[in-house]
N, C-alpha and C positions, 0 to 999 in steps of 0.2 A: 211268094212274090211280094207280101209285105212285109218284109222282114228286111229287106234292102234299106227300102227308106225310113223303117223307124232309125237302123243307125247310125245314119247320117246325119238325120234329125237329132238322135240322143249328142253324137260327135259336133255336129254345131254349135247345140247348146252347153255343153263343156267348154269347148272354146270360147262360146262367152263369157260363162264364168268363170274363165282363166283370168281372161283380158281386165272384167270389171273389178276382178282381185288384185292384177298389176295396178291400177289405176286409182286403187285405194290405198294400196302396200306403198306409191308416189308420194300420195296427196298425204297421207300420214307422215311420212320421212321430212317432204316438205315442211310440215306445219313443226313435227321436230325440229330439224334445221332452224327455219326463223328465230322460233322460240330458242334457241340455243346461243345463234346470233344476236337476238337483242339481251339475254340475260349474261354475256359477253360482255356485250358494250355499255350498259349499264354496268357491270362490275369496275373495269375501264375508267367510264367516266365519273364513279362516284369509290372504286376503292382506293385498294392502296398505292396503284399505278398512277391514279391523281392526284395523290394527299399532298397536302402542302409542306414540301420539306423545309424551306425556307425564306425567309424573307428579310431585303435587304434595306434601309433607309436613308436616302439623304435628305439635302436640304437641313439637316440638324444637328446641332453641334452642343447644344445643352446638356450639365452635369447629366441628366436623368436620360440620355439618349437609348443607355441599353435597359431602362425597365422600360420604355417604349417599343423596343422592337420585341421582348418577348410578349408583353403587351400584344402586339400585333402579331405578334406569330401564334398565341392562344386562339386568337379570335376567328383566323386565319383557317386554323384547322376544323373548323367547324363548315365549312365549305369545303372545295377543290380548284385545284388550278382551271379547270375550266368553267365554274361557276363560285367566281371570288366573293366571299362576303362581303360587299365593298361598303354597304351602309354599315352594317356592324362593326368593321374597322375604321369608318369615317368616326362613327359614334365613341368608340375607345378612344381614337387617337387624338379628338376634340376635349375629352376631359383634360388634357395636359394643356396646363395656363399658355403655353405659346404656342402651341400647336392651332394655327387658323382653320385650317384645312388638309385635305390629304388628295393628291391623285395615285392611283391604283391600277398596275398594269401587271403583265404577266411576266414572268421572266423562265422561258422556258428552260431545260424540261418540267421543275416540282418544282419552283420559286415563284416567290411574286417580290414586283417592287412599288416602293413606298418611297413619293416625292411626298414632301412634306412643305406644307404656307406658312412658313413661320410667322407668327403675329411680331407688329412692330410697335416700340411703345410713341406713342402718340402727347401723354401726357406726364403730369406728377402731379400725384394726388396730395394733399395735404391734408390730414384731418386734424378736428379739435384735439384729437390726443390721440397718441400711439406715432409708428413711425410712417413717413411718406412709402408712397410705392407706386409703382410704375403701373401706367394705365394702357392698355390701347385702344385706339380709335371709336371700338365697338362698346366699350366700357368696361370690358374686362378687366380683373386685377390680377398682373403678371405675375409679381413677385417687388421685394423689399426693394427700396433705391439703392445704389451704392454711393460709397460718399469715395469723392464728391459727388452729384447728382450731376446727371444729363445735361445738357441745354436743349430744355423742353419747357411747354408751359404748365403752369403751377395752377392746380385745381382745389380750389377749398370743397373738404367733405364734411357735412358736419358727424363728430361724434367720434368714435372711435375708427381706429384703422379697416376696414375693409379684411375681408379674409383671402388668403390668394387664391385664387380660382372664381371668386362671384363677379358678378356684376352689380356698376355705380347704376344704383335705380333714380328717376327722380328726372323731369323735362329739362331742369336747371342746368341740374350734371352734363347731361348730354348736349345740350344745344351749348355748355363752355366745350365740350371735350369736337363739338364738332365745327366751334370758329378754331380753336386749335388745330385742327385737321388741316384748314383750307391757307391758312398762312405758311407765307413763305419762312423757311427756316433758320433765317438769320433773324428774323422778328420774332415767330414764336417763340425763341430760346431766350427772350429779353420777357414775355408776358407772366407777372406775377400775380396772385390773389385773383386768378377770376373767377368768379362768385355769383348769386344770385341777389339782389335786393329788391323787396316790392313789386317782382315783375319785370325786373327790366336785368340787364345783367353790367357787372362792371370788373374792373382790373386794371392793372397798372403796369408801367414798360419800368424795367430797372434801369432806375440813372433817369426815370423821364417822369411826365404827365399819368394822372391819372386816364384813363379809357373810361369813357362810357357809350357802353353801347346800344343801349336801349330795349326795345322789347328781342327775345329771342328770335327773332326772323329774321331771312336775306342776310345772313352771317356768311355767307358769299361774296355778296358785293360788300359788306363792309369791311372784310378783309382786304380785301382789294383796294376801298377805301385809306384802310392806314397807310396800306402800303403807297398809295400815292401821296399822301399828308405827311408821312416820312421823307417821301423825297421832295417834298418843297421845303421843308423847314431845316434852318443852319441846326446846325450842335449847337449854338448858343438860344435859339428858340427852343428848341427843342428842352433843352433844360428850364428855361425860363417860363415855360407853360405851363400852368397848374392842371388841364386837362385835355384830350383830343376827344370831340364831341362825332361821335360814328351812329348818331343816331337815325339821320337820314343821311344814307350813303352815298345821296347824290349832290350834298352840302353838306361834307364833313367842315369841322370850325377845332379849331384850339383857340383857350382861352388863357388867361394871363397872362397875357404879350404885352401889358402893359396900360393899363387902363387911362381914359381920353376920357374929355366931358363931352364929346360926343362923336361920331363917327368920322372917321376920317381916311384920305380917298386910298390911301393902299388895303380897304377893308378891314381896319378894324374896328369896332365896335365903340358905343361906349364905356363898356364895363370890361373890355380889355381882350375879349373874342375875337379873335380874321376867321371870317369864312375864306376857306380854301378853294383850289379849284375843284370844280364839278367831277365826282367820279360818276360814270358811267354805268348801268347794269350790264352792259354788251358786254 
């Protein structure tokens, strides 16, 4: 009589560990799978099926355009189309004197592309010796001028020529290369020799008056400055002026209009200075 229910009993517990074998023989296949699944998609996203076949560039027209793109396609590969080296190729592609910047997009399937900021030249440098070369905004040195030269303004450098690719160090440099920036472009292409002396900065318009502009600051409003002092004065004042005083930009003044023993009512001065009308900082 007890022999019935031991084998029901023994046939139960077989059944369980049938079941708890299926359920492991699962959860193992399972965890294979996954596993199989992500080292998939990591191949995927990081082998050959992503590499960067190539990449296109515009925005650039410079001799050196194609050691820039292999340039950027070296750099390129060191990444994948789904995770673009983009500093690394910002960093490459900034070492080239005109290259400002770069944006970086995808260009599916294995490509990427490459807009490029081309630097614009802003200045012309002149130093004590060697030849001029074309500056931008930021201080950079582009590359040699061509002759004839631009119509750009003229930056005294002391010393020898700058190498292409540095930067003009120095408060002087930069606070000329950054009243250059803010002028309108029919005046900037006329400003020659502008310079540092004792703190204050100066230069001169071709065909015209010396410029003084005083301390390095608000190189803003005294642009804005000339450019109102420009348009009040004839071409025959305007040559007749030995200087346009930009010192305070809210009473610009040229001088040698003609010296008086003492002031007289269209504002000029004794010593040959009109203050001009009031420019504004607004």
């Amino acid at each position: 009589m007890s022999s019935a229910p031991s084998t029901v009993l023994l046939a139960r517990r077989r059944e369980l560990a049938r079941r708890r074998g299926r359920r492991r023989r699962t959860v193992a296949l399972g965890v294979v799978a996954t596993l199989a699944l992500l080292a998939g998609g990591w191949w995927v996203a990081t082998g050959p099926p992503a590499r960067v076949a190539s990449v296109s560039v515009s925005g650039y027209q410079r001799p050196d355009r194609a050691v820039l793109e292999r340039t950027l396609l070296l750099v390129a590969r060191s990444g994948t189309v789904l995770q673009p080296p983009v500093d690394r190729m910002r960093l490459a592609a900034t070492r080239f004197p005109w290259v400002e910047d770069v944006v970086v997009s995808r260009d599916w399937p294995r490509g990427l592309a490459v807009v490029v900021v081309e630097a614009r030249a802003a200045a012309l440098a002149v130093p004590t010796s060697g030849p001029r070369v074309l500056v931008s905004e930021s201080g950079r040195v582009l590359g040699p001028a061509p002759d004839p030269p631009p119509a750009l303004p003229r930056v005294r450098v002391p010393g020898a020529a700058p190498a292409v690719g540095s930067r003009l160090s120095g408060a002087p440099v930069r606070a000329a290369l950054a009243f250059s920036a803010v002028l309108e472009p029919q005046i900037a292409g006329r400003v020659r020799a502008l310079r540092e002396e004792g703190g204050a900065l100066y230069a001169r318009l071709a065909g015209g008056p010396e410029l003084r502009l005083g301390l390095p600051e608000d190189l803003e409003a005294k642009a804005r400055a000339l450019d109102v002092v420009l348009g009040q004065l004839s071409a025959a004042d305007e040559r007749a002026a030995s200087y346009i005083d930009l010192s305070v930009p809210t009473r610009p003044a040229a001088g040698g209009l003609g010296a008086t023993a003492g002031g007289t009512d269209d504002g000029t001065e004794g010593d040959g200075s009109r203050t001009l009308q009031e420019s504004s900082h607004g």
